[in-house]
Each structure stands twice: as structure tokens, then as C-alpha cells.
C-alpha positions as CSV (number, residue, x, y, z in Angstrom):
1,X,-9.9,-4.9,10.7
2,X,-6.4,-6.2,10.8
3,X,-6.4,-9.1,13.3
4,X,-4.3,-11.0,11.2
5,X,-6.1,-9.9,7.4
6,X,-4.5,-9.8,4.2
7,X,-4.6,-7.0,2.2
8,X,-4.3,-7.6,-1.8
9,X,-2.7,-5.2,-4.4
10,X,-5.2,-3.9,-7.2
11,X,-1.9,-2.4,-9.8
12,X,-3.2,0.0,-12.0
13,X,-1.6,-0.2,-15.6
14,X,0.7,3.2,-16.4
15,X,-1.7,5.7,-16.2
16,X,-2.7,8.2,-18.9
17,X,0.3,10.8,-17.4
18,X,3.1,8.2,-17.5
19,X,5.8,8.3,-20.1
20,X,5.0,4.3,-20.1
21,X,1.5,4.7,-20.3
22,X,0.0,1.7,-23.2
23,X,-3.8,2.2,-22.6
24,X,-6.9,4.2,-22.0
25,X,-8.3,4.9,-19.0
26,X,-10.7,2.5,-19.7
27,X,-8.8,-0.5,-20.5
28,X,-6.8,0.4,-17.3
29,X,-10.3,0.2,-15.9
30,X,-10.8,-3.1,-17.0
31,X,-7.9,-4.7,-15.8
32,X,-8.3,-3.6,-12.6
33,X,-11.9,-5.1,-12.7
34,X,-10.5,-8.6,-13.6
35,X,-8.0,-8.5,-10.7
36,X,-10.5,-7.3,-8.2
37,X,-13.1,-9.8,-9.0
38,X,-10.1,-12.5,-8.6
39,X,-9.3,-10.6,-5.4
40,X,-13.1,-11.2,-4.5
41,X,-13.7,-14.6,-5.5
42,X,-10.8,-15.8,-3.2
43,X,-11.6,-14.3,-0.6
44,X,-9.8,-11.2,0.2
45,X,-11.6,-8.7,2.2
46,X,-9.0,-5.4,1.7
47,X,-7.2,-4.3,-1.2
48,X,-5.3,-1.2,-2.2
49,X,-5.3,0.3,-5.7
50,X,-1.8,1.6,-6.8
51,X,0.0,3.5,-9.4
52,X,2.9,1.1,-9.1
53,X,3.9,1.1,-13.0
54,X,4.4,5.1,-13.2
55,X,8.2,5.0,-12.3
56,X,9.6,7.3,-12.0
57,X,7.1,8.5,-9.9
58,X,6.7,12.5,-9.6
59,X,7.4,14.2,-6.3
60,X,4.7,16.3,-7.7
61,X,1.5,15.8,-8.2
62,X,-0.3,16.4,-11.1
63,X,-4.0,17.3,-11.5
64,X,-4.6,15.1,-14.6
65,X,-3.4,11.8,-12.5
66,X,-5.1,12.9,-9.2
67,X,-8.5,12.6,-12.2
68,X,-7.5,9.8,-13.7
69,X,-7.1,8.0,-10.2
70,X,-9.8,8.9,-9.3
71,X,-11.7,7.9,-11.9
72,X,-11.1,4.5,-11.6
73,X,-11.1,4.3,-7.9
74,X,-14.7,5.6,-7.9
75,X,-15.6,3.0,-10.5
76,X,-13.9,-0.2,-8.7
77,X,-15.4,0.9,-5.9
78,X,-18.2,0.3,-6.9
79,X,-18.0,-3.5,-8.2
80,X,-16.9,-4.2,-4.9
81,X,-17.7,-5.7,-1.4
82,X,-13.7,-5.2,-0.8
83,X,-12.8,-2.7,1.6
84,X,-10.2,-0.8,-0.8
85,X,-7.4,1.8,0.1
86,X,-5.7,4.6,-1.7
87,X,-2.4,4.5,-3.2
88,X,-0.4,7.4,-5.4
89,X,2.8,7.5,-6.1
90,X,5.3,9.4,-4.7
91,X,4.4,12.0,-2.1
92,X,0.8,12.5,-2.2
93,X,-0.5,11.8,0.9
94,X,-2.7,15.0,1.1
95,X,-4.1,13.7,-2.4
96,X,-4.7,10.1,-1.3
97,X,-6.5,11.6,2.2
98,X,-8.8,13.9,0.0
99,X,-9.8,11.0,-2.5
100,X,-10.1,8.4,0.2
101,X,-12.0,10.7,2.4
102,X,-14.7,11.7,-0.7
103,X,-15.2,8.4,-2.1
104,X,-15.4,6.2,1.0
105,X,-12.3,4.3,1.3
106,X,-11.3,3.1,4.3
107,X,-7.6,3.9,4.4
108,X,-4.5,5.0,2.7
109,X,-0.8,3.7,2.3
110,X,1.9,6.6,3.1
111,X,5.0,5.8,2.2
112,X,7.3,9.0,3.6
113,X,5.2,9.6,6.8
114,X,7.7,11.1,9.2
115,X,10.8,10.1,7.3
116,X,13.0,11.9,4.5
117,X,14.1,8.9,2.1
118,X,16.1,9.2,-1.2
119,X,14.7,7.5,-4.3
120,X,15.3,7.6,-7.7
121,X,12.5,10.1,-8.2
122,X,14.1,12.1,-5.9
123,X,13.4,13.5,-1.9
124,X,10.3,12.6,-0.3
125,X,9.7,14.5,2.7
126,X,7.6,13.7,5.6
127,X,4.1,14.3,5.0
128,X,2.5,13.8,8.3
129,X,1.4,17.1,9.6
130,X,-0.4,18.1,6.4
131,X,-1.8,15.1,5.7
132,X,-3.4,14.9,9.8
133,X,-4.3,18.3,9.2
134,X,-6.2,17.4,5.8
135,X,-7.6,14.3,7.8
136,X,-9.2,16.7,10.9
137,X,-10.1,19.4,7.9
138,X,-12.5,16.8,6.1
139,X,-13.4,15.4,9.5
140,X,-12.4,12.3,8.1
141,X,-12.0,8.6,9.7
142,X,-9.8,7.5,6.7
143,X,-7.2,5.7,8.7
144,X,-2.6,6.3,8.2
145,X,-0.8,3.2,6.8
146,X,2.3,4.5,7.6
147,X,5.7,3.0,6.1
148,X,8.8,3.2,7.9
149,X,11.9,2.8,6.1
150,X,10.2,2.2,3.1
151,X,11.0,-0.4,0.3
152,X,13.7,1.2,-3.0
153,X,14.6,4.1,-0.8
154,X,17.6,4.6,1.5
155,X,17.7,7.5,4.3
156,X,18.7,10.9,3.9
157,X,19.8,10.9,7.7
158,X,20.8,8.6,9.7
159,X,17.6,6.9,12.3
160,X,17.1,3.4,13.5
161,X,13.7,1.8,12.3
162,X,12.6,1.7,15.8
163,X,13.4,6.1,15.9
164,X,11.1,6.4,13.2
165,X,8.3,4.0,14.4
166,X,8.6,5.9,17.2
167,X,8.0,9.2,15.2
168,X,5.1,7.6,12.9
169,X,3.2,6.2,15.9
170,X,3.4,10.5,17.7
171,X,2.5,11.5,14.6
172,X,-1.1,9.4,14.3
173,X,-0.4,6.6,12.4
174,X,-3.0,4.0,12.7
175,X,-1.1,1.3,11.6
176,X,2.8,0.7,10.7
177,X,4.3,-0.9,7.9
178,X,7.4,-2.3,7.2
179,X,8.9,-4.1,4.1
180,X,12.2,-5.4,2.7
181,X,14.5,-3.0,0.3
182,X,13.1,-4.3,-2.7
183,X,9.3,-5.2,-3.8
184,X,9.0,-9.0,-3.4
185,X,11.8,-9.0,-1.0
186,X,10.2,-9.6,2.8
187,X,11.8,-8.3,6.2
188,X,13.5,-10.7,8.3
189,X,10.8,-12.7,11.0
190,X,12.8,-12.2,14.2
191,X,12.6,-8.3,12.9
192,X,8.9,-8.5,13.0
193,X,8.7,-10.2,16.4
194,X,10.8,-7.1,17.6
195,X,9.2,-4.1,15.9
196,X,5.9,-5.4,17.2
197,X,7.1,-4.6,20.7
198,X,8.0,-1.3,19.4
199,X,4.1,-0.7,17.8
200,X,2.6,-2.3,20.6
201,X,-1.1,-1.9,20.0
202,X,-1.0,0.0,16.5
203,X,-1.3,-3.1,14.0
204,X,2.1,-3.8,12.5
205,X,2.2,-5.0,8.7
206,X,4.3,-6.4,6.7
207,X,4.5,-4.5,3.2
208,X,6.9,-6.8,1.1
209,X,8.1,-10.2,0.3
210,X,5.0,-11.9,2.0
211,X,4.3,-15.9,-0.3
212,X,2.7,-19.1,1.1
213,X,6.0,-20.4,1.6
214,X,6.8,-17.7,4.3
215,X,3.5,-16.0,5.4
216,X,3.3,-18.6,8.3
217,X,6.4,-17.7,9.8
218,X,6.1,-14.1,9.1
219,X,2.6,-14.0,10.1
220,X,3.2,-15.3,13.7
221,X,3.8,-11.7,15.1
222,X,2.2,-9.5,12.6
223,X,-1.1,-7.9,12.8
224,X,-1.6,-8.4,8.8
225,X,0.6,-8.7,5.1
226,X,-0.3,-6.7,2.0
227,X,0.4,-9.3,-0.8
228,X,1.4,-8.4,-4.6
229,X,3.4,-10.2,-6.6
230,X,3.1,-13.5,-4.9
231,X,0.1,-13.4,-6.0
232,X,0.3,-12.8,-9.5
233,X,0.5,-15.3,-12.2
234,X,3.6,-17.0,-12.4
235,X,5.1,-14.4,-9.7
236,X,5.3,-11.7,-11.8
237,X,4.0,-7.9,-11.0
238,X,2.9,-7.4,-14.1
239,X,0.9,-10.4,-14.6
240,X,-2.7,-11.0,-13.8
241,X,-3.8,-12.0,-10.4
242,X,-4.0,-15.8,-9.8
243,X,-7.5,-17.1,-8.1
244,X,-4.9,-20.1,-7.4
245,X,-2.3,-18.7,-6.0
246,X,-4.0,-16.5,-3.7
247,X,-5.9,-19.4,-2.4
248,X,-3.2,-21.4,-1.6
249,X,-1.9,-18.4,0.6
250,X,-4.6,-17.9,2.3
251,X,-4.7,-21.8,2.8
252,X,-2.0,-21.3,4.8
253,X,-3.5,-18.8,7.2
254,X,-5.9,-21.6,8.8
């Protein structure tokens, strides 16, 4: 896993506890269904299933999402050959480990790993030593996506990006990710090339911004991309996954 792979973005509708949420858990269900067979279809071996839409996401989290994520998760899992990984909003990396662990994904995403970032949901705090803890509790092999300086956040203290790599890769995280400040918005290439002498041999990815107009260049030092709305219908998050569009990318990877 991750020589170069492409990991696809299952995003779940507002779920049941959002002040946004539209539909039942069921037709959330569905949705997810359509993009994942897309996902399939073209290709794509990984995916991870997020809560994007539930913004503002809680700093807390609540037992009727952690079931209603779960849920679904357990129900895409299995319609799937896709390797899929867990993904809840804000600071539930404990959660994500647990659900991951139980229902036999392979890996989760967290986004405050060893950092303390500001949001507009409010402080996430790093959640690495309970969430390593929880990991050698369940005597799990669920492998650490670990962000670093993570997208729509700005730090609460000052660290350079290479600091808190640093601090991610101490702290057991099997893979690092980094992203632009805004979704859709990728890092700069020579970045990559440099951060990647920073992770070494823990797979660096790139968590934002990644299209077929770029993913060549921004692929040349990266260890893999986790691709959203690029690969949506005309671009948009909130559309439907496009079998043509992610294609096209993935064209561009041979």
C-alpha cells in the first residue's frame, strides 16, 4: 500500500446530528453506495469515508454520530473490494481507532496528531498518545494518517512544518500528510520534494488540491494523493463522483 496509490474521498451527506442534516441515514447510505461503486469501477483501490458536510464540526464527540458512522461504514464495507479508512470530524481519533479497529478498516486520517491548530470549531489538541494507546489496547494494526499543519486551521503556537513532522513521525505515525490551507487548494511541488526528505521512509501524501492537471508534477516525490473534489462532477464537493473524471486522473498516473 502507498507506492504511489490514490486514495478516493467517500463524503457522507450531513449526518443525522448535524444542524444541516437533509436525509436519513439511509439515503446518506445510498449516496455513499453510488460514489463507492464509481470509486470501484475506475479503479481506485483505497478510499476514506468522511463527515466532511457536518461544519461546524464538534470538538466533542457525540455518541449518536459515532452510531450513525458507524452504521454506514459497516454497511459500505461491505459492498466493497476497496480498502476504506475512517474519517470523523473534528477530534476523534480515539473514535475513528475503535471503529476502524472493529470493523476491519485498514487505516484512519488524523487531522491534530501532535499539533494544537485553531479552527472555527474551536482548539483541537493533539491526539496522539491516546489514540497509540487505544491502538496497542485493541492490539490493533489500523495504521496513523497523520496531518501536519492541516488544511482550514492555522497554529496556536508557533512550529515549522518540518518541527511537527518531526513530532508525528516520534509519535507513530505511519504515514504523513500534508495539504494546502484550503480543501481543493494543493501544497506547492518543490514543498513536497523537501518534506519527503523530512519523512524519509514513512509514505508522504498529499491531502489537498491534487487534479490531472497537477497530479504529475505533484506526484513525482510523493508516496500517494487522497483526491476529492477533483473528482466530483463538475468539480464540486458536493456533487456526485465522476467515473470520467477519475479516469482521466488516473490516466495520468501511467
Amino acid at each position: 500500500m502507498l507506492n504511489k496509490s490514490i486514495i478516493g474521498m467517500i463524503h457522507l451527506k450531513p449526518m443525522p446530528t448535524s444542524s444541516k442534516s437533509r436525509h436519513s441515514i439511509d439515503e446518506i447510505t445510498e449516496f455513499a453506495l453510488k460514489d463507492l461503486a464509481t470509486l470501484e469501477e475506475a479503479g481506485i483501490e483505497y478510499a476514506i469515508v468522511e463527515n466532511v458536510f457536518d461544519k461546524p464540526y464538534s470538538t466533542e464527540m457525540n455518541l449518536e454520530l459515532i452510531v450513525a458512522y458507524t452504521h454506514i461504514f459497516t454497511i459500505l464495507q461491505k459492498h466493497t473490494k476497496i480498502e476504506l479508512g475512517v474519517n470523523i470530524h473534528a477530534t476523534s481519533g480515539v473514535e475513528e481507532m475503535v471503529i476502524a479497529s472493529l470493523c476491519g478498516a485498514k487505516f484512519i486520517r488524523a487531522e491534530s496528531f501532535v499539533e494544537y491548530r485553531h479552527t472555527m470549531s474551536g482548539l483541537l489538541t493533539p491526539m496522539s498518545a491516546k489514540l497509540t494507546r487505544k491502538r496497542r489496547e485493541l492490539d490493533s494494526d489500523v495504521k496513523i494518517f497523520a496531518d501536519v499543519n492541516v488544511k482550514e486551521s492555522r497554529a496556536v503556537y508557533d512550529q515549522t512544518i518540518e518541527e511537527a513532522i518531526a513530532d508525528a513521525l516520534v509519535a507513530e505515525a505511519d504515514a504523513i500528510i500534508v495539504t494546502g490551507l484550503e480543501t481543493g487548494k494543493p501544497p506547492v511541488p518543490a514543498e513536497i520534494k523537501e518534506l519527503k526528505k523530512v519523512t524519509q521512509d514513512c509514505p508522504l501524501l498529499i491531502g489537498s488540491g491534487v487534479s490531472e492537471e497537477n497530479i504529475g508534477e505533484l506526484m513525482e516525490f510523493a508516496d500517494g494523493a487522497i483526491i476529492g473534489s477533483s473528482i466530483k462532477e463538475d468539480g464540486l464537493i458536493s456533487h456526485p463522483v465522476s467515473l470520467e473524471r477519475v479516469k482521466k486522473l488516473l490516466d495520468q498516473m501511467n
